[in-house]
C-alpha positions as CSV (number, residue, x, y, z in Angstrom):
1,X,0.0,0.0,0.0
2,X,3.1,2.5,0.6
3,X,4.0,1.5,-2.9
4,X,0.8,2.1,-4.3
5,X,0.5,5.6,-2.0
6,X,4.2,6.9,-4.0
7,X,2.1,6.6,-7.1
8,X,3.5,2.6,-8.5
9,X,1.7,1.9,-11.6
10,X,2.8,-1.4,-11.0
11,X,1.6,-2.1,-8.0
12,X,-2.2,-1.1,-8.7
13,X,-1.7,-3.9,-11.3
14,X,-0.9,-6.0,-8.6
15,X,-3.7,-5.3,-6.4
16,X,-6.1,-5.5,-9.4
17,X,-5.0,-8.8,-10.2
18,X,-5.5,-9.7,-6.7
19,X,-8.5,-8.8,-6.1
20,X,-10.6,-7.8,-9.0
21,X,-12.4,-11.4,-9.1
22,X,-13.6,-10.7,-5.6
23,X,-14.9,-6.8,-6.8
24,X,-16.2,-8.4,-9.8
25,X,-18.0,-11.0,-8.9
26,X,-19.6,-8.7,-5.4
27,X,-20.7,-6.2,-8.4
28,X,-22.2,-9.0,-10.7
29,X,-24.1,-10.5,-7.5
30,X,-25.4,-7.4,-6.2
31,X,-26.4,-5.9,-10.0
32,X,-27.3,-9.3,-12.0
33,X,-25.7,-7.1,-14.7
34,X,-22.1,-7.8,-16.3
35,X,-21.7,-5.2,-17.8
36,X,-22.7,-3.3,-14.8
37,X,-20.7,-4.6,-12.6
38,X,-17.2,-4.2,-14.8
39,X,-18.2,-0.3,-14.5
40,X,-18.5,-0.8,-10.9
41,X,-14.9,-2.4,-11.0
42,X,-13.5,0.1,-13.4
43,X,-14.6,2.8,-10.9
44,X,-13.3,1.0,-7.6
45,X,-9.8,0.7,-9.0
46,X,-9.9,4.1,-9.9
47,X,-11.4,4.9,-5.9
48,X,-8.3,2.5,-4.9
49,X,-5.6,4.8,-6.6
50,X,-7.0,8.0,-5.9
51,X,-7.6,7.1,-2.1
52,X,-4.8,4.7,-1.2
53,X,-3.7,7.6,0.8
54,X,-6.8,7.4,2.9
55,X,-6.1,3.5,3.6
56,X,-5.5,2.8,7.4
57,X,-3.9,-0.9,8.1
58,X,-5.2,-0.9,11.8
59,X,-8.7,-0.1,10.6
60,X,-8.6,-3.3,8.4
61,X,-7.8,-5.7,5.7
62,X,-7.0,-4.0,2.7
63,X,-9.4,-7.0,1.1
64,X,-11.7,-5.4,3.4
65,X,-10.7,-1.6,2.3
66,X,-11.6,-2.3,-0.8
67,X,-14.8,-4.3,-0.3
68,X,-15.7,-1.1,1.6
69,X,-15.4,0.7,-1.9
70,X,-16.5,-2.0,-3.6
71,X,-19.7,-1.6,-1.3
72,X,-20.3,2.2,-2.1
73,X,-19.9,1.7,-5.8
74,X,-22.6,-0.7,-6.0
75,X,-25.0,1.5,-4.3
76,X,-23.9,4.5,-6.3
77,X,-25.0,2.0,-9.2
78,X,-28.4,0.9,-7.9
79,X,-29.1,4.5,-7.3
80,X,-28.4,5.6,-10.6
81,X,-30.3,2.7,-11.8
82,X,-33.4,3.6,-10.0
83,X,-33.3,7.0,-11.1
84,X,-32.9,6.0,-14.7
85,X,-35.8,3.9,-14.6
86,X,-37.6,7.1,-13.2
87,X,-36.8,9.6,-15.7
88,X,-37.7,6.8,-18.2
89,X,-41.2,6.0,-17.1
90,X,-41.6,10.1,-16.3
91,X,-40.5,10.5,-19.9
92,X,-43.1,7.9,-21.1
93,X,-45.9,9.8,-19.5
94,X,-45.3,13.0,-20.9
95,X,-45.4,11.5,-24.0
96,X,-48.4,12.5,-26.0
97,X,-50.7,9.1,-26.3
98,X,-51.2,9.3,-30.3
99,X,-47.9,10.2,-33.1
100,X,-49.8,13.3,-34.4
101,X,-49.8,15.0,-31.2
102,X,-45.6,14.3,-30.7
103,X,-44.8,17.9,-33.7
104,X,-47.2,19.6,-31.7
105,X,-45.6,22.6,-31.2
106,X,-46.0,23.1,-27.7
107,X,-43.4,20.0,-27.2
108,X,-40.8,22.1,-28.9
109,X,-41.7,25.4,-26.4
110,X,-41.2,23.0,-23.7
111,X,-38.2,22.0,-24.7
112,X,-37.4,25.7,-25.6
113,X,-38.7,27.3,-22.1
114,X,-36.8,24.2,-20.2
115,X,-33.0,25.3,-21.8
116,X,-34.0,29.0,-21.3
117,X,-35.0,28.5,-17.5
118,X,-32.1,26.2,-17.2
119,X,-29.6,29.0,-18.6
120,X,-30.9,31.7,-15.9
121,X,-29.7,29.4,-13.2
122,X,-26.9,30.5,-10.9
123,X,-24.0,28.6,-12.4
124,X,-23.3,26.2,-9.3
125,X,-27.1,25.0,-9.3
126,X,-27.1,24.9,-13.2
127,X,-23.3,22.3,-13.0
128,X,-25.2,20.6,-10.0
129,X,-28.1,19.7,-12.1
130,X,-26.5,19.1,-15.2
131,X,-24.3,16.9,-13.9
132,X,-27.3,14.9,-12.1
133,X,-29.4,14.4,-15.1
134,X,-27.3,14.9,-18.3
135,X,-24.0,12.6,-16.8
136,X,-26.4,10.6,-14.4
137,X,-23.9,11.5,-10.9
138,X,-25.8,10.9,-7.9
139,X,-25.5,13.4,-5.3
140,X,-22.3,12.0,-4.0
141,X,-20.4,11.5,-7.2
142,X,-21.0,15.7,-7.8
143,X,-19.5,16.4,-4.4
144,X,-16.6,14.0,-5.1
145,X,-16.0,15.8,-8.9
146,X,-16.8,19.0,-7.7
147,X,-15.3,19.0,-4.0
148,X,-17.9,20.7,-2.8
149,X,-19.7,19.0,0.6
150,X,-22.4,16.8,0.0
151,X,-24.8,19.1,1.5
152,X,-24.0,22.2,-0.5
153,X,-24.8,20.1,-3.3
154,X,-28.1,18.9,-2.1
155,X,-28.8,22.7,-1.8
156,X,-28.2,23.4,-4.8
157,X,-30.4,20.6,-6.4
158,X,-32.8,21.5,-4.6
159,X,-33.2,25.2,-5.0
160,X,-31.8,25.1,-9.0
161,X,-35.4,22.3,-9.2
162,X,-37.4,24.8,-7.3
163,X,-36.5,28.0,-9.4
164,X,-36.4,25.8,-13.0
165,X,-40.4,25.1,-11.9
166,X,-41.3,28.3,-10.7
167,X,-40.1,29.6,-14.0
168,X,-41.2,27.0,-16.0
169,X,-44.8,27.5,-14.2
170,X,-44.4,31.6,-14.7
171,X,-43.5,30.8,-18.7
172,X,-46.0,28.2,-19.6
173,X,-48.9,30.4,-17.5
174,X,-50.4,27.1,-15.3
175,X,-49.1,25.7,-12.3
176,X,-50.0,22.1,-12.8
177,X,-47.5,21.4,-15.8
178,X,-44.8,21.0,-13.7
179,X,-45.3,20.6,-10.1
C-alpha cells in the first residue's frame, strides 16, 4: 500500500490482479448485470488509486478496504439505476398518447422554455443539475467531482429544481405542468 500511495503503476496492477475477481463478482451479484458490474470495478480501482492515501492498516484488511469501496460503488450503481428507470417512465408519461400530437408545437416550447429556464440558473445549481441528469452523478459523485460538501450540493439541487419550476410554471402560465 506505501507503494501504491508513491504513485507505482505497477503495483495497482498488482492489487487488481489480486483482487478484482472478488470486486467483480460482489458487483455482478449485487447488480445481476455484467456489464454493470465491470463499471463498478472500473470505478473501484480508480477509488483504490485516488484514495490509497486514505487507507489505514489498523482499521482493516486491505481485502476489506476495498470491499468497503467495492460496497459504495454498487449502491452509487443501484441508485443511478433507480433514477434511470424514473426519468424513463416520467418520460413515457409525458409523452403524447397518439404520433400526431408528438410535432405539436407546444413539445418544442417546452423543450425551448426548459433550456431558457435552465440558462438563468446561478451557475453552481445549473453544474449541479447538469451533472445529475445529463451525466447521471448521484449526489455524491458531484460532491466528489466538484469538491464541494455533500450538502451544499443537495442545496443546490434542490433550490436550482425549485427555481427551474417556478419559472417553468411563470412561462408556460399554469401551475400544474410542472409541479
Amino acid at each position: 500500500m506505501r507503494a501504491l500511495a508513491a504513485g507505482d503503476e505497477a503495483c495497482l496492477a498488482a492489487v487488481h490482479r489480486r483482487w478484482s475477481r472478488m470486486v467483480h463478482t460482489l458487483a455482478w451479484r449485487t447488480l445481476g448485470d455484467a456489464a454493470e458490474a465491470e463499471d463498478v470495478t472500473q470505478q473501484v480501482f480508480l477509488g483504490v488509486w485516488r484514495g490509497c492515501r486514505g487507507y489505514r492498516p489498523e482499521r482493516g484488511t486491505v481485502a476489506g478496504w476495498i470491499a468497503g469501496i467495492t460496497r459504495r460503488r454498487i449502491a452509487d450503481a443501484l441508485s443511478a439505476r433507480t433514477r434511470r428507470g424514473e426519468l424513463v417512465a416520467a418520460a413515457g408519461a409525458a409523452l403524447p398518447a397518439d404520433e400526431a400530437a408528438a410535432g405539436r408545437p407546444e413539445t418544442v416550447l417546452d423543450r425551448v422554455f426548459l433550456g431558457h429556464a435552465l440558462a438563468r440558473l446561478p451557475a453552481p445549481q445549473k453544474r449541479v443539475l447538469c451533472l445529475a441528469y445529463y451525466e447521471d452523478l448521484t449526489q455524491t459523485q458531484i460532491a466528489e467531482r466538484t469538491g464541494w460538501p455533500l450538502g451544499t450540493v443537495k442545496s443546490h439541487a434542490r433550490r436550482g429544481l425549485r427555481q427551474l419550476r417556478l419559472d417553468l410554471e411563470q412561462q408556460s402560465g399554469t401551475e400544474q405542468l410542472y409541479t
